[in-house]
N, C-alpha and C positions, 0 to 999 in steps of 0.2 A: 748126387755126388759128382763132383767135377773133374773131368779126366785129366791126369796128371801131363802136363806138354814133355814133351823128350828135347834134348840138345841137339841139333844137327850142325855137323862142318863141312866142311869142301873146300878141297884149295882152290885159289882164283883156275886155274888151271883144268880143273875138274868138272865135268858136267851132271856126278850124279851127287846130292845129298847121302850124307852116312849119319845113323845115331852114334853117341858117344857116351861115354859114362864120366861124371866127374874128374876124375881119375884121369884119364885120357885127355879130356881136355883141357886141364892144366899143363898136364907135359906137353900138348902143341903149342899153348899160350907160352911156355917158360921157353921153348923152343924158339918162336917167332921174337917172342920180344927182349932174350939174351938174359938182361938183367931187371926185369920187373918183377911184378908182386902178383906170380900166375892165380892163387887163390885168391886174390882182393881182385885181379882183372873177369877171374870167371863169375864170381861175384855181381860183378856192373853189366857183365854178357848178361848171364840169366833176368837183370831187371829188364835190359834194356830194350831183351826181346822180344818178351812179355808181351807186346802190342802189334806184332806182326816185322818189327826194325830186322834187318841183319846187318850185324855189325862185323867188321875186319880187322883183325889184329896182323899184321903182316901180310901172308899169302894165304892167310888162314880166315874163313868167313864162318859165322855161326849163327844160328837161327833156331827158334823153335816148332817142334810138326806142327 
């Protein structure tokens, strides 16, 4: 069975990782990017991070455990 990876964020700012729940990290994506598509962008997060990437939306970074 394959362990389920968790979302992690942290502003540029910040030195510790935090989990997030879907939920949440859309309203930092809607937050950072004003007027985009926070569910289509958390969307391309989760693929993207899939392989070890951390990707930045604003001051906002996300990664997964």
């Amino acid at each position: 069975m394959k362990k389920q990876k968790h979302l992690m964020t942290q502003f540029l700012y910040e030195k510790i990782w935090t989990k997030v729940d879907d939920a949440e990290a859309i309203r930092l994506i809607d937050d950072e990017m004003k007027m985009g598509d926070g569910k289509g962008t958390l969307e391309y997060v989760k693929s993207a991070t899939q392989n070890g990437k951390t990707i930045t939306v604003g001051e906002c970074r996300f990664r997964q455990e």
